[in-house]
C-alpha positions in Angstrom: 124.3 140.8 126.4 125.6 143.9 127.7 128.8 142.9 127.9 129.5 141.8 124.6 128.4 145.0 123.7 130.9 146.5 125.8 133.4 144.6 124.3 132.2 145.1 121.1 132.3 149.0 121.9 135.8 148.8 123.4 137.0 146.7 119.8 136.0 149.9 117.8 137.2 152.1 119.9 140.6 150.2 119.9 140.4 150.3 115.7 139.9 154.1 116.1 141.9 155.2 118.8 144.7 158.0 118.7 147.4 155.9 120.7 148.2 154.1 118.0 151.7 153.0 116.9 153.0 152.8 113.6 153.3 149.1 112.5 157.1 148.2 111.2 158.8 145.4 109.6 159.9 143.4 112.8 157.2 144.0 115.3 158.1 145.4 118.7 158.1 143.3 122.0 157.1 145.3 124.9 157.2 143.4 128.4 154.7 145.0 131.4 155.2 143.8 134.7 150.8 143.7 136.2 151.7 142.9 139.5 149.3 140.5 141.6 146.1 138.6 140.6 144.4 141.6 142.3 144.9 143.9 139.7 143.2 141.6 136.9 146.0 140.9 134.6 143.0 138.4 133.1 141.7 141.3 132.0 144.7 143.1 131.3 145.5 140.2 128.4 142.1 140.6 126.8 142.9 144.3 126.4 146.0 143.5 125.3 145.1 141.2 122.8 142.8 144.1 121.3 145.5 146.4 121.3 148.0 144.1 119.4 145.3 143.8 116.7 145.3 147.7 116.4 149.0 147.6 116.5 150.5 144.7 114.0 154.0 146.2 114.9 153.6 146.0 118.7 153.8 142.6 121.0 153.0 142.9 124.4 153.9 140.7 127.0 152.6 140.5 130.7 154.6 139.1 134.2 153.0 138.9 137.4 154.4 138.6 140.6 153.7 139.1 144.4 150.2 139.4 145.9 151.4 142.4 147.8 152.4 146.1 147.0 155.2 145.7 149.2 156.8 142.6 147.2 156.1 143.9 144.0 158.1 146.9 145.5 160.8 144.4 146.6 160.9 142.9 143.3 161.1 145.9 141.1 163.4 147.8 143.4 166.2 144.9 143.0 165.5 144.9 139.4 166.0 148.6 138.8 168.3 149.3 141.1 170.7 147.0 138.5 169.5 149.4 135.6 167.3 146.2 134.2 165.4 146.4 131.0 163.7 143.4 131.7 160.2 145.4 131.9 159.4 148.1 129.4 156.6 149.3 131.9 154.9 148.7 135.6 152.4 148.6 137.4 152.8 150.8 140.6 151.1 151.2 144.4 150.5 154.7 144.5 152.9 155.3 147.4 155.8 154.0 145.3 156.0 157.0 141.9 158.0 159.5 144.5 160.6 156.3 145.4 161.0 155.2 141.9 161.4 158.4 140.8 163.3 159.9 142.7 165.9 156.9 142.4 165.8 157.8 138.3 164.3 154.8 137.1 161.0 156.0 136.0 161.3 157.8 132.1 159.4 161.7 132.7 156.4 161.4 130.2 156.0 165.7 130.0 158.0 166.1 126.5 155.6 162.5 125.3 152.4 163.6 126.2 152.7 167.7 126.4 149.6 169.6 126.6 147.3 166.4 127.1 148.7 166.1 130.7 146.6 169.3 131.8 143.3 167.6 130.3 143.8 163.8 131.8 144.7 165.7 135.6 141.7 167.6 135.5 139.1 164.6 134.8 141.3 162.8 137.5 140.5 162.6 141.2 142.2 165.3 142.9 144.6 162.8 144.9 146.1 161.7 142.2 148.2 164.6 140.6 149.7 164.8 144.1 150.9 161.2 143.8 152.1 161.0 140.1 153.5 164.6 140.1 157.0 164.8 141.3 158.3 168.1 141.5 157.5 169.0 137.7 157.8 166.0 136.4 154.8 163.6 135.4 156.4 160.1 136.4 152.9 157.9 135.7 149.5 157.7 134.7 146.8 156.2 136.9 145.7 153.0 136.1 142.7 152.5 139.0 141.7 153.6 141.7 141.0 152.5 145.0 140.5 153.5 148.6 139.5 152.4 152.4 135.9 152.4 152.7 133.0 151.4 155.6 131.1 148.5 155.0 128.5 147.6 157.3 125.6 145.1 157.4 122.2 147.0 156.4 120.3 143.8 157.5 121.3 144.3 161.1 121.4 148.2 161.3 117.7 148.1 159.9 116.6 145.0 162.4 117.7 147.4 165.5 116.7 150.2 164.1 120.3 151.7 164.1 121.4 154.8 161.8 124.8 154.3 159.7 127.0 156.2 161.9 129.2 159.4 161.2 131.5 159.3 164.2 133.6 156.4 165.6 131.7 157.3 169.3 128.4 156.6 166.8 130.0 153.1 165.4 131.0 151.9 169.0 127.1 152.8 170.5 126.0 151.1 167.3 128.1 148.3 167.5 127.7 147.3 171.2 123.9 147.3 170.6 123.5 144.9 167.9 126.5 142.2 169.6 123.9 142.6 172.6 120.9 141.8 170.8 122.1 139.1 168.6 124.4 137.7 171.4 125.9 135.7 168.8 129.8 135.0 170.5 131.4 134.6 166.6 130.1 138.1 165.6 132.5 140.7 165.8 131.9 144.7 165.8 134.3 146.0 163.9 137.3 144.3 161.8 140.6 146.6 161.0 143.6 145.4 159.4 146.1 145.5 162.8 148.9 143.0 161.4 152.2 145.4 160.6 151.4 145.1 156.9 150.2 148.3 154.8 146.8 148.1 156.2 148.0 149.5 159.6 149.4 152.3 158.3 145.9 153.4 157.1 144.6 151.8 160.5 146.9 154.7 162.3 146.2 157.3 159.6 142.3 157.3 159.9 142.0 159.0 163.1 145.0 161.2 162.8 143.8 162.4 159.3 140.6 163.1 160.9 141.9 165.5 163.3 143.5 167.8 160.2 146.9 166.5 161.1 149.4 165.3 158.5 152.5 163.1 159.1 154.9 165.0 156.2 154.3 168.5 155.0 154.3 169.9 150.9 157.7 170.7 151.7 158.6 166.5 152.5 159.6 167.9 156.2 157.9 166.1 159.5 154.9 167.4 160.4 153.7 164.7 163.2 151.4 165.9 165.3 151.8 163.7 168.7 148.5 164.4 170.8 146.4 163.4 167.7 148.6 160.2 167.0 148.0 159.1 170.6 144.1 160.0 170.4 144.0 157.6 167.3 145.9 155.2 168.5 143.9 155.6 172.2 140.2 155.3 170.1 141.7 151.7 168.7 142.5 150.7 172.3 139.1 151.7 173.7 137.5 149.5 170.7 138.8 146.4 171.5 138.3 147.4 175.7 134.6 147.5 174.9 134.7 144.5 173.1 134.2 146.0 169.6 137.3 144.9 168.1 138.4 141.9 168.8 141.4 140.7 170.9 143.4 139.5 168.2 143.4 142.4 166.1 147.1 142.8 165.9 146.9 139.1 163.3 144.6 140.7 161.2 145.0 140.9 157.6 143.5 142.6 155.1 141.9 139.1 153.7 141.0 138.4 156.9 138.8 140.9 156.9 137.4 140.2 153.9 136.6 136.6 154.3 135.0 137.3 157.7 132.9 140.1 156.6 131.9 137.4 153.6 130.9 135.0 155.7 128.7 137.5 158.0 130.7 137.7 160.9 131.0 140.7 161.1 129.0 144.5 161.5 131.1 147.2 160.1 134.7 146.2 158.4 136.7 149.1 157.2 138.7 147.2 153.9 139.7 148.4 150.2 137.3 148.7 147.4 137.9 145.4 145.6 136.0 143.7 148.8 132.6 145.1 147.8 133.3 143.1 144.6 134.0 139.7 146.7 131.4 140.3 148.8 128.5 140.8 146.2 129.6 138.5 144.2 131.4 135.1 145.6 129.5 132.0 145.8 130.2 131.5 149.6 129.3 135.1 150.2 126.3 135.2 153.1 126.4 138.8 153.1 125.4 139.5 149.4 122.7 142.1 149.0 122.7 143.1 152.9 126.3 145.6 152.2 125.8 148.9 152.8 129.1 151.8 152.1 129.3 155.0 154.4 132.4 157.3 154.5 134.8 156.6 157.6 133.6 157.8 160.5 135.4 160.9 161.9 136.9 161.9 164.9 133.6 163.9 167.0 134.2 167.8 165.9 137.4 166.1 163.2 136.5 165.3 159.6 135.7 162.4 156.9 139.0 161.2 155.9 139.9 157.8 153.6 143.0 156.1 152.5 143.6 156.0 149.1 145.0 153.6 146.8 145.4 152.4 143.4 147.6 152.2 141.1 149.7 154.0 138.3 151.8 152.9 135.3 155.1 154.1 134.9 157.5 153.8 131.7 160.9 152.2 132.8 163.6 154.6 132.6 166.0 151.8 131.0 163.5 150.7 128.2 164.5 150.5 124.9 161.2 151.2 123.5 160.4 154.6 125.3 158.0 156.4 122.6 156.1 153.1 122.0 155.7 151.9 125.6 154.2 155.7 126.4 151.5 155.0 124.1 150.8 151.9 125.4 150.6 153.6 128.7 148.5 155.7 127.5 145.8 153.2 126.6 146.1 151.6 129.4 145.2 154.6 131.7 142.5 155.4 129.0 138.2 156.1 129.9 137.3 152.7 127.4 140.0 150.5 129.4 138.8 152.1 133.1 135.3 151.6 131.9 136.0 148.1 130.7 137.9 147.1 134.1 135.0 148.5 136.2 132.4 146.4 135.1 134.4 143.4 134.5 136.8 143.5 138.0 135.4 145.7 140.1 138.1 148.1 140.0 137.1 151.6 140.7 137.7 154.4 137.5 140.1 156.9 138.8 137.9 159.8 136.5 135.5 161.7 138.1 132.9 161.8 135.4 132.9 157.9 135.2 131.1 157.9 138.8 128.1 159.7 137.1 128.0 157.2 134.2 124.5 155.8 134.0 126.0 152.3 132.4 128.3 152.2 135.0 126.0 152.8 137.6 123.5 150.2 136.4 126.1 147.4 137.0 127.8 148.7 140.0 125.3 150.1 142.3 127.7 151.1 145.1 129.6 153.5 142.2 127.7 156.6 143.5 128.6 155.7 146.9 132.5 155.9 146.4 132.7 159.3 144.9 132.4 160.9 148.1 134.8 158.5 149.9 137.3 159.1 147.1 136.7 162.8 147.3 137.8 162.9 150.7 140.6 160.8 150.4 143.9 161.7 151.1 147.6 159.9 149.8 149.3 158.4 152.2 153.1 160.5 153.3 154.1 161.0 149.7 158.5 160.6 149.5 161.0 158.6 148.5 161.6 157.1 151.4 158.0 155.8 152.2 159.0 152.3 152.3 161.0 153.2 155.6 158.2 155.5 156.7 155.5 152.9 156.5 157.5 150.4 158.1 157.5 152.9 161.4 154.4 153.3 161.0 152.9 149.8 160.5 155.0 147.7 163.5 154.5 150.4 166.4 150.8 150.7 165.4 150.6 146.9 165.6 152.3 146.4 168.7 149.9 149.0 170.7 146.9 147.3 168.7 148.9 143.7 170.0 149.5 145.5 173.6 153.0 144.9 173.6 153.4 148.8 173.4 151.7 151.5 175.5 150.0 154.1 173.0 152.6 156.4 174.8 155.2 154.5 173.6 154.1 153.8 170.0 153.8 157.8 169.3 157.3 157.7 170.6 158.7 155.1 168.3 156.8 156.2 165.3 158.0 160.1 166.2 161.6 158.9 166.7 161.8 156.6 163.4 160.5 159.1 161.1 162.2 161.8 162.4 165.8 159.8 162.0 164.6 158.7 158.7 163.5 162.0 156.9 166.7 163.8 158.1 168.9 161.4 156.4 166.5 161.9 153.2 168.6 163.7 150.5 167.7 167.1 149.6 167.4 166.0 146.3 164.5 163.5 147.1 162.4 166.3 148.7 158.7 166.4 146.5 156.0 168.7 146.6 153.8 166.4 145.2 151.2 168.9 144.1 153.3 171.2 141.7 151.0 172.5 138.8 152.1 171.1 135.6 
């Protein structure tokens, strides 16, 4: 029941909305590119379909593709590259809005929306004006959000009588205790994405960040601190000595983790926000009820830090249909659509107001939870040549994870790489990322 209120809700706000577009003769086809299945493009079509009955002169048309950031990346950055109109509008990872930008194939929305971009930046999470800001130009609008979080299994913590831990020393005392009492060879202690996908780079970051280190400065210059690299990439190795981790982490995927947290294999697993939603709510789930969500642990004497997601939409730079697209963009990246994603997929609003909404927080529990994880969250190296950059990143941290690499070693590879790869960078690629608008 109150659901189709919602949707009856979100149908009259649609009828009254400010977004929309004048209806004309021939009506206009706009094409969207939604990514993977991941980012609900289900959903997307019902609010679609709403927003072509608002606007008889507008068609809209939706194209998915990869299950992966990276290949959605792939496939957009072949496209573009070749000045394509094939897609009016996409759907970005929010490392990508500095890349695509910087290459000139995102349209600057500051002359479309004016003013109204100081109003939606200050109801956003902080994190993301540094992502969709380039320079001074607004190059997208967030769609969701998203970030690493800790889940862990209350039922056991409570059963031992063990406290949600704060540090990673904390989790490893925690976590040896409970595989000793249950003594159950299939459970693990902690599960961490260590295949050299975009997962490792948040496995590396987590530690580093908590130290107060960062890879690239405002300025887009290196900024790698080496003696907290190796002590991240040291506390990994010292998890899977004591058994923690598991041998095998350097195959592990982010499903991985999320089908053997699922199926109560495991005690703490560090994966994005979409999991709670599989984890709650899948049939096979054996862990529904029992998750609880802490911060990341820190570092002892470091700080909370997350990795943060999401994505953003961006108007193509070679569509035909600039003005029209923007407002559909608009609506897209609205409060009614981020509300109507939440409680329908599970994907997190990237407003700050919409974590205190009491509807909201009757239907998604663990809401109040991922403020603070959010809060603390921090963007990945923004440039324009993060594609390179997380490929350093993501291989040498897998390969000390696998043990084919000392942690000596992968600090040098990953110091080497960037540094090569950020002095080629042009000077015209070079982004601030937090330039007031």
């Amino acid at each position: 029941m109150k659901l189709l209120l919602l949707e009856s809700l979100l149908a009259f706000v649609l009828l009254t909305a400010s977004w929309s577009v004048r209806a004309t003769d021939a009506p206009i086809e706009l094409r969207l590119f939604a990514g993977g299945n991941t980012t609900r493009p289900d959903l997307l079509r019902k609010l679609l379909d709403d927003y072509e009955t608002r606007n008889p002169g507008v068609r809209v048309q939706i194209s998915v593709g990869s299950a992966t950031a990276e290949l959605q990346r792939k496939y957009l950055t072949t496209l573009l590259n070749a000045k394509d109109s094939t897609y009016d509008a996409f759907i970005l990872d929010i490392t990508s809005p500095a890349q695509f930008a910087a290459a000139g194939w995102t349209e600057p929305l500051n002359n479309y929306v004016g003013t109204y971009a100081e109003q939606l930046f200050s109801e956003y999470l902080p994190v993301y004006r540094e992502a969709n800001w380039v320079g001074n130009r607004l190059v997208a609008l967030p769609a969701y959000s998203d970030a690493m979080f800790m889940y862990y299994r209350k039922d056991l913590l409570e059963r031992y009588g063990v406290t949600p831990p704060e540090t990673w020393d904390e989790l490893a005392s925690a976590a040896r205790t409970i595989l000793a009492r249950e003594n159950d060879a299939n459970l693990q202690g902690l599960s961490i994405q260590g295949a050299p996908i975009e997962g490792a780079v948040c496995t590396f970051l987590l530690p580093y960040w908590s130290q107060g280190s960062y890879v690239i400065d405002h300025d887009g210059h290196l900024n790698f601190n080496r003696a907290h690299a190796a002590r991240g990439l040291q506390l990994w190795r010292d998890l899977i000595a004591q058994g923690v981790i598991k041998k095998t982490v350097a195959e592990i995927k982010t499903g991985d983790t999320v089908n053997d947290f699922k199926a109560g294999k495991v005690i703490f697993a560090i994966n994005w926000g979409f999991a709670w939603d599989r984890f709650q709510r899948d049939a096979d789930s054996r862990v529904r009820n029992t998750i609880g969500v802490i911060r990341l642990p820190k570092i002892a004497g470091g700080e909370h830090a997350s990795c943060i997601g999401g994505y953003q939409w961006a108007v193509s730079a070679f569509s035909r249909h600039k003005a029209e697209t923007v407002a559909l963009v608009r609506y897209l990246g609205s409060t009614e659509v981020s509300t109507y994603l939440a409680l329908k997929g599970g994907l997190l609003p990237t407003r700050t107001a919409l974590y205190r909404d009491q509807t909201l927080n009757a239907q998604i529990p663990w809401l109040p939870f991922a403020e603070p994880v959010l809060l603390t969250a921090k963007s990945r190296p923004v440039t324009p040549r993060y594609a390179e950059v997380s490929n350093a990143v993501r291989s040498a941290t897998s390969a000390v994870l696998g043990g084919s690499m000392t942690v000596n070693e992968g600090v040098n590879d990953i110091e080497r790489r960037l540094t090569r790869i950020l002095r080629s960078a042009p000077a015209t690629s070079i982004t601030t990322g937090i330039v007031q608008p």
